[in-house]
TIMI-2910 file (N, C-alpha, C, CB; in pm, 1 decimal, decimal comma, always signed):
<rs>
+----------+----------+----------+----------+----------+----------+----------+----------+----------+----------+----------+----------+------+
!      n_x !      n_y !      n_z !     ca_x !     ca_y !     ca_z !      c_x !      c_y !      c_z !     cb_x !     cb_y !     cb_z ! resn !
+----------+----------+----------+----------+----------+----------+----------+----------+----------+----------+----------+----------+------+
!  +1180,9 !   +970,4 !  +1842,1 !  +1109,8 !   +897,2 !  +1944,6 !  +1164,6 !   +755,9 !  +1949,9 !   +957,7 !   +897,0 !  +1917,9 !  Unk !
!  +1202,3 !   +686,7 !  +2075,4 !  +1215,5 !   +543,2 !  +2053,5 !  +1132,9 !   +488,2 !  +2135,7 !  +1343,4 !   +487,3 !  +2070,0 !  Unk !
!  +1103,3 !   +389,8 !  +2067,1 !   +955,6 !   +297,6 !  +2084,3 !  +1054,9 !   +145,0 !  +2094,9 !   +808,4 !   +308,6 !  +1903,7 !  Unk !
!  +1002,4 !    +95,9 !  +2235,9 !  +1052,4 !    -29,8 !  +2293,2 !   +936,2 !   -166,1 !  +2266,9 !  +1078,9 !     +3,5 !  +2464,9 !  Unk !
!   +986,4 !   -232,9 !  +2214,8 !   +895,5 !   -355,9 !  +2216,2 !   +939,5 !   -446,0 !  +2247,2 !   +841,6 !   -393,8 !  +2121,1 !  Unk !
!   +841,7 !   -539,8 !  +2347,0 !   +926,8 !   -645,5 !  +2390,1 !   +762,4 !   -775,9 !  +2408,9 !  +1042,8 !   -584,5 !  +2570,5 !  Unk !
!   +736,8 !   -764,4 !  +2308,6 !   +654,6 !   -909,5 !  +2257,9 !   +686,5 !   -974,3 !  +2153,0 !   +521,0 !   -897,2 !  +2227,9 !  Unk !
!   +684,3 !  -1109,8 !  +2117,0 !   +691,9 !  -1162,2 !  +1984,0 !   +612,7 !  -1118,3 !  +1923,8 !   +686,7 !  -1279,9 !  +1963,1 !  Unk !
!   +635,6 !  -1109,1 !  +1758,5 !   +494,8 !  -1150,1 !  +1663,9 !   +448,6 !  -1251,2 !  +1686,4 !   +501,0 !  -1162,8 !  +1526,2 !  Unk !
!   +333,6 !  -1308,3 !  +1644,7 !   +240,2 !  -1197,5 !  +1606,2 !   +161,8 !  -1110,4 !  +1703,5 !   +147,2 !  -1252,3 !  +1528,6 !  Unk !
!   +208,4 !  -1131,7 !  +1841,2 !   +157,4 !  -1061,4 !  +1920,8 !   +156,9 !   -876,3 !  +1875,4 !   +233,1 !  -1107,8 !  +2045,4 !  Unk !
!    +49,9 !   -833,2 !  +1911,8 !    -30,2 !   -711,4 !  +1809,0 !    +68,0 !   -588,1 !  +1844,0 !   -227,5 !   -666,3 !  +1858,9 !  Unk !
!   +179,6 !   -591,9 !  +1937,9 !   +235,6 !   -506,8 !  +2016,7 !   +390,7 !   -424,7 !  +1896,1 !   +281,1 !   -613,4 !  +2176,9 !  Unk !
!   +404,6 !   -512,5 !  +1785,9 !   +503,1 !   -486,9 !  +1740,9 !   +416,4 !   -429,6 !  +1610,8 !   +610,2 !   -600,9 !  +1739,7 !  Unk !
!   +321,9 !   -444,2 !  +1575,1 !   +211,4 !   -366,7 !  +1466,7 !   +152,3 !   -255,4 !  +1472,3 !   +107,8 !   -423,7 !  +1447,0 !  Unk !
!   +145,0 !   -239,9 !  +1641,7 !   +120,6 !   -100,2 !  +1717,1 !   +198,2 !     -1,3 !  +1727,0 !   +100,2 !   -109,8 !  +1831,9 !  Unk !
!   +308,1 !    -71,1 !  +1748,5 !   +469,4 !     +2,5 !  +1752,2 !   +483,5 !    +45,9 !  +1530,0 !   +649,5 !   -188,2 !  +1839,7 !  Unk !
!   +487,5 !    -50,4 !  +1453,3 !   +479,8 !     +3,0 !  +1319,8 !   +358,1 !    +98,2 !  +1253,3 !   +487,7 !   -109,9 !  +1246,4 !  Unk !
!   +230,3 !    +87,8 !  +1322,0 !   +165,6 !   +197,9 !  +1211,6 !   +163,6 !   +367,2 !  +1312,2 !    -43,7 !   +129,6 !  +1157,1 !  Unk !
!   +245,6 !   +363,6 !  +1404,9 !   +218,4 !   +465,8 !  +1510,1 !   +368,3 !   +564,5 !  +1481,1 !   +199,7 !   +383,2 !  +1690,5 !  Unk !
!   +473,9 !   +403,6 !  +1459,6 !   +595,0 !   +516,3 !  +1466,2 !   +595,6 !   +612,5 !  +1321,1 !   +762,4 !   +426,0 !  +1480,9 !  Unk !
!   +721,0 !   +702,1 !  +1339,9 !   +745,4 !   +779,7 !  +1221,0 !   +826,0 !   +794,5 !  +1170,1 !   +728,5 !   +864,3 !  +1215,3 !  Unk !
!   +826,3 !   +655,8 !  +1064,1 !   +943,3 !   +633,3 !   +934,5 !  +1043,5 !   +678,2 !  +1019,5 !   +932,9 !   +729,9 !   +771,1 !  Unk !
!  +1143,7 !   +747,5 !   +928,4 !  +1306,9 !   +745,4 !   +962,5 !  +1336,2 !   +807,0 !  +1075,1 !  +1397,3 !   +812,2 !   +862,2 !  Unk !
!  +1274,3 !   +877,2 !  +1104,3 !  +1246,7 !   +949,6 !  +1289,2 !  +1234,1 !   +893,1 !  +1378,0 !  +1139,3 !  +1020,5 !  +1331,8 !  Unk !
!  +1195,3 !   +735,1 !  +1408,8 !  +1170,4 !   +673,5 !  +1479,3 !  +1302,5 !   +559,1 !  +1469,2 !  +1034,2 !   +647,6 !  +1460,7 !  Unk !
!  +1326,8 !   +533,7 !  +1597,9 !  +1421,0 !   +432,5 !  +1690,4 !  +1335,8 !   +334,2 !  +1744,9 !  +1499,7 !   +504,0 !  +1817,7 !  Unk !
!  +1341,4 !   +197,3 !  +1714,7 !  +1308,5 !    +95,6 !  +1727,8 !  +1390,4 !     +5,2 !  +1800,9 !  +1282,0 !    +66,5 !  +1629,9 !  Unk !
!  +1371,0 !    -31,5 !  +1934,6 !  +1467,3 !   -125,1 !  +2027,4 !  +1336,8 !   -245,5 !  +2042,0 !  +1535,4 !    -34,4 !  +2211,2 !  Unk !
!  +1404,0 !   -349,4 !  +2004,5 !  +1322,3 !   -462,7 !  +2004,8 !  +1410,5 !   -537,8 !  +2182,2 !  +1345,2 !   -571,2 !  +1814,9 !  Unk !
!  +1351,8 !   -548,9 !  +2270,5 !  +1370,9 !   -647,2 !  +2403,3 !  +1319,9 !   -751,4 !  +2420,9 !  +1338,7 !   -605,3 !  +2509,9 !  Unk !
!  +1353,6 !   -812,7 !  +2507,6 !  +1279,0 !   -939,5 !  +2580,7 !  +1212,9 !  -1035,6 !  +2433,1 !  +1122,6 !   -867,2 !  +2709,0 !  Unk !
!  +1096,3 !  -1074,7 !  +2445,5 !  +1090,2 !  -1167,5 !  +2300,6 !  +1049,3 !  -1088,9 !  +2142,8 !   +957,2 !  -1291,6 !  +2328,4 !  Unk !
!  +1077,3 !   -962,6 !  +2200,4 !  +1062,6 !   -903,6 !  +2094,2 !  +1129,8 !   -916,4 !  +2007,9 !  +1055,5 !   -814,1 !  +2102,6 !  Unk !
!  +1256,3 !   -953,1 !  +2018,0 !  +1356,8 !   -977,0 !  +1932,9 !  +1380,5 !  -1076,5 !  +1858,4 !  +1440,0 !   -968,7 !  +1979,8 !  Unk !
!  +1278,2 !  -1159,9 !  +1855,9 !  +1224,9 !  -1288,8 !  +1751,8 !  +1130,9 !  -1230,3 !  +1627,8 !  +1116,7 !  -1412,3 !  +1848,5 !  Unk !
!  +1138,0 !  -1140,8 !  +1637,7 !  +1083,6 !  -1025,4 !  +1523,4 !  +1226,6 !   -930,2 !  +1409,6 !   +988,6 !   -879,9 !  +1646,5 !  Unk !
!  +1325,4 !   -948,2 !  +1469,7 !  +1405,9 !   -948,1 !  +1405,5 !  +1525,2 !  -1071,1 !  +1338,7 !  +1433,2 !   -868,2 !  +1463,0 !  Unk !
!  +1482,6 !  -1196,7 !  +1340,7 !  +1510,1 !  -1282,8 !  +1248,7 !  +1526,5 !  -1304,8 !  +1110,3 !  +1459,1 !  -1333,3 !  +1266,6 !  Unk !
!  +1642,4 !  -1377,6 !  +1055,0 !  +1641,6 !  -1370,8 !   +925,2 !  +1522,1 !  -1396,3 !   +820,3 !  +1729,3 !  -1443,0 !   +903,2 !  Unk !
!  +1448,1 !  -1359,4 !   +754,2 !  +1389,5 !  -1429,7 !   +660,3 !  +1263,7 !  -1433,3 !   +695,5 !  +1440,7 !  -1548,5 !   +638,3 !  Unk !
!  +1223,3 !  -1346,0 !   +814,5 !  +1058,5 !  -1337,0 !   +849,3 !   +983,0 !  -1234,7 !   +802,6 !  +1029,0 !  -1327,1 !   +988,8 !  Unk !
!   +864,4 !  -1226,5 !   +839,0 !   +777,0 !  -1136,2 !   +763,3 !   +816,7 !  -1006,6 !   +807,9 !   +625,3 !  -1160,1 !   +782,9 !  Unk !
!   +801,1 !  -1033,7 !   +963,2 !   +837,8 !   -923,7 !  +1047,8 !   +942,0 !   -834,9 !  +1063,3 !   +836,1 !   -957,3 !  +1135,4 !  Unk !
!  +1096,1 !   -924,0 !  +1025,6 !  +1211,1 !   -884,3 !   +970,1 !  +1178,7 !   -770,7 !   +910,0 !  +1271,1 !   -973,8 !   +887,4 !  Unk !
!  +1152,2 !   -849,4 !   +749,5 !  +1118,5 !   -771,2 !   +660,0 !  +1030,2 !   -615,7 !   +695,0 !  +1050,0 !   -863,9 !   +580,5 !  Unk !
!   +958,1 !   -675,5 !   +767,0 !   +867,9 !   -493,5 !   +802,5 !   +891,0 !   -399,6 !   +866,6 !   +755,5 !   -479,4 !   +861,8 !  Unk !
!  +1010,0 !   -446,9 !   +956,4 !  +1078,4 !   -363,3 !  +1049,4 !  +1185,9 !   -288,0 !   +944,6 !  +1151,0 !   -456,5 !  +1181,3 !  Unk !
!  +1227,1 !   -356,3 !   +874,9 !  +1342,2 !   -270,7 !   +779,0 !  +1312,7 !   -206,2 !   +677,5 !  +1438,2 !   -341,5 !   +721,4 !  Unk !
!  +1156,7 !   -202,3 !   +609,1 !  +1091,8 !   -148,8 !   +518,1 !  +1036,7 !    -38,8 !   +583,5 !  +1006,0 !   -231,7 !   +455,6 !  Unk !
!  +1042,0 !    -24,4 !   +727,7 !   +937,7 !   +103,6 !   +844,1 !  +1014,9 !   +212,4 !   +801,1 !   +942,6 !    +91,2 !  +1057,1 !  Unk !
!  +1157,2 !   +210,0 !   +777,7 !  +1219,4 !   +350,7 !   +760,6 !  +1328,3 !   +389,2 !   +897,0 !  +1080,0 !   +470,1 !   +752,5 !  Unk !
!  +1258,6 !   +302,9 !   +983,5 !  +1326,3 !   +331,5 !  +1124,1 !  +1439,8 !   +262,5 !  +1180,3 !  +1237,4 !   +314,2 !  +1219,7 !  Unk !
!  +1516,6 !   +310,3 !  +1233,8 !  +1632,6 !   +245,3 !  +1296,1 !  +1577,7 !   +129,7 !  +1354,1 !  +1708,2 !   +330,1 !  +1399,2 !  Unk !
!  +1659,7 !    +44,2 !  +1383,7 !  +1592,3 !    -93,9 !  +1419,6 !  +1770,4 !   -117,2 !  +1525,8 !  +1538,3 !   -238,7 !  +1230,3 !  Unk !
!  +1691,2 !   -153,6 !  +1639,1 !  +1806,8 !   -237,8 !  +1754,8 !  +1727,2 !   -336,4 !  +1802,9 !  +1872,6 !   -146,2 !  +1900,2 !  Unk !
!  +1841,5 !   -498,4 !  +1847,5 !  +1817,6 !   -531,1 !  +1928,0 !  +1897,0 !   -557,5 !  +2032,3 !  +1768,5 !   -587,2 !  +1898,6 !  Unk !
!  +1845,5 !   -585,1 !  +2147,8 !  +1889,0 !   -601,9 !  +2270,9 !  +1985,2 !   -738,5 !  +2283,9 !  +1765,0 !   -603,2 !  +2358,9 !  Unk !
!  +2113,2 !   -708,5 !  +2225,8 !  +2227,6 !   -847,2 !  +2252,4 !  +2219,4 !   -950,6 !  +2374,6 !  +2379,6 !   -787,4 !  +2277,0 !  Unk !
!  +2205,4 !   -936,5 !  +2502,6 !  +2195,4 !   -998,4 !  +2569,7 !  +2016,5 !  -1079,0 !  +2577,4 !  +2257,8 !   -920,5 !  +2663,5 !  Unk !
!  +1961,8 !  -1009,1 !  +2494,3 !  +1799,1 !  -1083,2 !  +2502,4 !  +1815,8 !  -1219,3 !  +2387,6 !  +1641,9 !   -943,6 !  +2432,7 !  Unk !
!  +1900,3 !  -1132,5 !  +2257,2 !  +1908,1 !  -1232,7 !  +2160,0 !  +1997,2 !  -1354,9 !  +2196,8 !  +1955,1 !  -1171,4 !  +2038,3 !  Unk !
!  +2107,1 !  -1320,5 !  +2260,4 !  +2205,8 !  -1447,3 !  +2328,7 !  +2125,9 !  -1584,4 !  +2396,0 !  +2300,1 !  -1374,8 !  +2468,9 !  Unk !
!  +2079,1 !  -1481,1 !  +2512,7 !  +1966,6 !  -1565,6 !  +2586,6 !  +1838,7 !  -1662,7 !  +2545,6 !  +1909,9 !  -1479,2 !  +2650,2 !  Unk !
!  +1799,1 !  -1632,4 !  +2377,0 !  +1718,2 !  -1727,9 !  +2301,6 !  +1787,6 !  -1783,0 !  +2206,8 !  +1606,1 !  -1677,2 !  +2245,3 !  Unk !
!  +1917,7 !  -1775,9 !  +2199,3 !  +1995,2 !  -1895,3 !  +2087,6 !  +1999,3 !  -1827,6 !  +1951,8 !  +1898,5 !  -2058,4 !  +2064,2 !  Unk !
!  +1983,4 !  -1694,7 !  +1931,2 !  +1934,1 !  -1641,6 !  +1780,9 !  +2037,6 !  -1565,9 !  +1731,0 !  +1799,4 !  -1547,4 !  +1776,3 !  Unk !
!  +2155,5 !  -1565,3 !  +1841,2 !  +2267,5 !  -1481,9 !  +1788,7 !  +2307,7 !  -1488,2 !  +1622,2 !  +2392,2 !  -1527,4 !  +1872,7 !  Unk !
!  +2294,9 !  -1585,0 !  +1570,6 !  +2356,4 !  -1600,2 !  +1426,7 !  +2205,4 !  -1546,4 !  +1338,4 !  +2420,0 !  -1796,1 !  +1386,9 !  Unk !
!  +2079,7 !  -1562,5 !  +1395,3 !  +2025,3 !  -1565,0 !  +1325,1 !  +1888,4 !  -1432,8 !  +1288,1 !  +2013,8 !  -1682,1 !  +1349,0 !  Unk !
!  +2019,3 !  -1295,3 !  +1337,5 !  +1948,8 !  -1127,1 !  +1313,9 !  +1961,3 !  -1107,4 !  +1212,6 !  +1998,4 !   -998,9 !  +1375,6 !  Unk !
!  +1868,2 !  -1046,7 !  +1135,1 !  +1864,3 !   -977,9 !   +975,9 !  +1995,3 !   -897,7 !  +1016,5 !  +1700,7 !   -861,8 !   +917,8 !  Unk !
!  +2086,8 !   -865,4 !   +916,9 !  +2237,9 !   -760,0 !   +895,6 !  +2159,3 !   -647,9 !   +928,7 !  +2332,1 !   -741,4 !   +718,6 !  Unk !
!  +2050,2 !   -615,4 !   +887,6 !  +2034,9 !   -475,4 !   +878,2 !  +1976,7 !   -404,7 !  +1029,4 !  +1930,4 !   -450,8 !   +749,9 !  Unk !
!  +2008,2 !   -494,0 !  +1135,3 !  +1952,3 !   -450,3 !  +1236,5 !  +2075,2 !   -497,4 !  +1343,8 !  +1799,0 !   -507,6 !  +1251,9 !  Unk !
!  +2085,7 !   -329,1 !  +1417,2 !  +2227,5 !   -308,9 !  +1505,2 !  +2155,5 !   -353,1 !  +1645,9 !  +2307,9 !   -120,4 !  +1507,1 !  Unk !
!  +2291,5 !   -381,7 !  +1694,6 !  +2274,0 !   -445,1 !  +1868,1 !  +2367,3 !   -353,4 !  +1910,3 !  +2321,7 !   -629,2 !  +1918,7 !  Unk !
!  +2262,2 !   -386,1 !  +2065,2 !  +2313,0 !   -269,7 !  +2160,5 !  +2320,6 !   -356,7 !  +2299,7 !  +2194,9 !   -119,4 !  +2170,3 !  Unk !
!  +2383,8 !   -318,7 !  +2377,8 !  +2430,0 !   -400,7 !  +2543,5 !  +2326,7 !   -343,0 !  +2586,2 !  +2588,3 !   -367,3 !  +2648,4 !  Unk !
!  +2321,6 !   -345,3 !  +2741,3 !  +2281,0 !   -288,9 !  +2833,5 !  +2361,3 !   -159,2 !  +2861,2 !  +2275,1 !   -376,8 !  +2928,1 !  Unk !
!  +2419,3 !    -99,5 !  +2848,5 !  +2471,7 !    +37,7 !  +2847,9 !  +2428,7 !    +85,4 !  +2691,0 !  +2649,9 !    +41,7 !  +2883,4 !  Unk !
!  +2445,2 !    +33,1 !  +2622,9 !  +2320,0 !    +86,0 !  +2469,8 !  +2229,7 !   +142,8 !  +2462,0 !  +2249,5 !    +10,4 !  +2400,8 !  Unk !
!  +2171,3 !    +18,7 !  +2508,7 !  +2000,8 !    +61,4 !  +2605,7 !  +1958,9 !   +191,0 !  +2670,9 !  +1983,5 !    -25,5 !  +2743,7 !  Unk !
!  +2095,5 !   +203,9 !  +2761,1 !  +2068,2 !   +317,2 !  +2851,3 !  +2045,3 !   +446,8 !  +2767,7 !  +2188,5 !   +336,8 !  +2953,3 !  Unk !
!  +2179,4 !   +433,6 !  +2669,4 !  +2249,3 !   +546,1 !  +2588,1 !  +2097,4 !   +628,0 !  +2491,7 !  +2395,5 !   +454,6 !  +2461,0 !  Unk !
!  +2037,6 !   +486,9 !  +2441,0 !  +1919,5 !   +532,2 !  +2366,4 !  +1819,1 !   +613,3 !  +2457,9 !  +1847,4 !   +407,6 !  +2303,9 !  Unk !
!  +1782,4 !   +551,8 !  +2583,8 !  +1704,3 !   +596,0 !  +2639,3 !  +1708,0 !   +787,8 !  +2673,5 !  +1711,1 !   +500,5 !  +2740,7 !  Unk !
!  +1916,0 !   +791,4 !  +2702,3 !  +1923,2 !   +920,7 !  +2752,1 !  +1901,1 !   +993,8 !  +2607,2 !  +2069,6 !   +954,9 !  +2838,9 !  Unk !
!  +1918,9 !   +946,0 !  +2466,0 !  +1914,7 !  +1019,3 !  +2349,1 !  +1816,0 !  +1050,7 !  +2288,1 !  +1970,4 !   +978,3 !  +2274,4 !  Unk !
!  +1692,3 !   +973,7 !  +2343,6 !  +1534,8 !   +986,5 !  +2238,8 !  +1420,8 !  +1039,1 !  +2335,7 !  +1467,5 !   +806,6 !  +2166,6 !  Unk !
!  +1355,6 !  +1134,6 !  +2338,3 !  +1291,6 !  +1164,6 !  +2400,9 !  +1172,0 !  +1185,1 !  +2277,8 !  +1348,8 !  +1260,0 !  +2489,9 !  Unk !
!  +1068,9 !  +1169,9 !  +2318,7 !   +957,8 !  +1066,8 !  +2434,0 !   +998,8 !   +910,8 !  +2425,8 !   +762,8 !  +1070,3 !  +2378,2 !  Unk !
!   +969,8 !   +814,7 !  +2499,4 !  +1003,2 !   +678,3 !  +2484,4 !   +860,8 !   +631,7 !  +2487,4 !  +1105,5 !   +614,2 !  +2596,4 !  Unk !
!   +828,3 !   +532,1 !  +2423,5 !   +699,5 !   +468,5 !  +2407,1 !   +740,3 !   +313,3 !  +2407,4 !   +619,2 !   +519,9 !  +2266,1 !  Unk !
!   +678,3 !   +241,9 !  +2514,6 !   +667,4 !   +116,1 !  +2527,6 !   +536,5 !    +70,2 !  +2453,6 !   +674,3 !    +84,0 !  +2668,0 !  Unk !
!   +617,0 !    -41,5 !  +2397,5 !   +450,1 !   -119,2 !  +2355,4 !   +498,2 !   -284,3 !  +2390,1 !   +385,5 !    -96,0 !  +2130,3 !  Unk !
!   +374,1 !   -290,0 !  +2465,7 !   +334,5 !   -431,9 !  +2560,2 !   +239,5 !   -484,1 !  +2534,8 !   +313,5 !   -426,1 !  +2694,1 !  Unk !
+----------+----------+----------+----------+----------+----------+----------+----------+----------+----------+----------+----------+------+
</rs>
């Protein structure tokens, strides 16, 4: 399943997305300010990479807030053709807003 989030923490949307998904089965695309949840050295970092689940973020979202240098290693970026690629590969998709 991949589950899209595109709120910051602590907004409740990326906590919804962690106790719902399923560990290593689950694909995690962080968008829009969601991707301030994958930063070095945050809590949230940290919980996204302890979930079990693949973890992406959206390169052109992270560019666009100045954070390029500053993604945990353990979490892959994807373009806008990425994006797509996941979408055609994971079925069901679950947004959380």
């Amino acid at each position: 399943m991949l589950h899209i989030v595109n709120k910051a923490p602590p907004h409740s949307a990326l906590d919804r997305c962690l106790r719902y998904s399923n560990g290593s089965q689950a694909i995690i695309l962080l968008i829009e300010d969601g991707v301030y949840a994958a930063v070095v050295g945050t809590e949230w970092a940290q919980q996204l990479l302890d979930s079990g689940a693949t973890i992406w973020v959206l390169e052109p979202d992270v560019e666009a807030r100045g954070i390029g240098g500053r993604i945990e290693p353990g979490i892959g970026r994807v373009d806008f053709s990425g994006f797509v690629e996941l979408c055609c590969q994971h079925h069901p998709i679950q947004s959380w807003y």
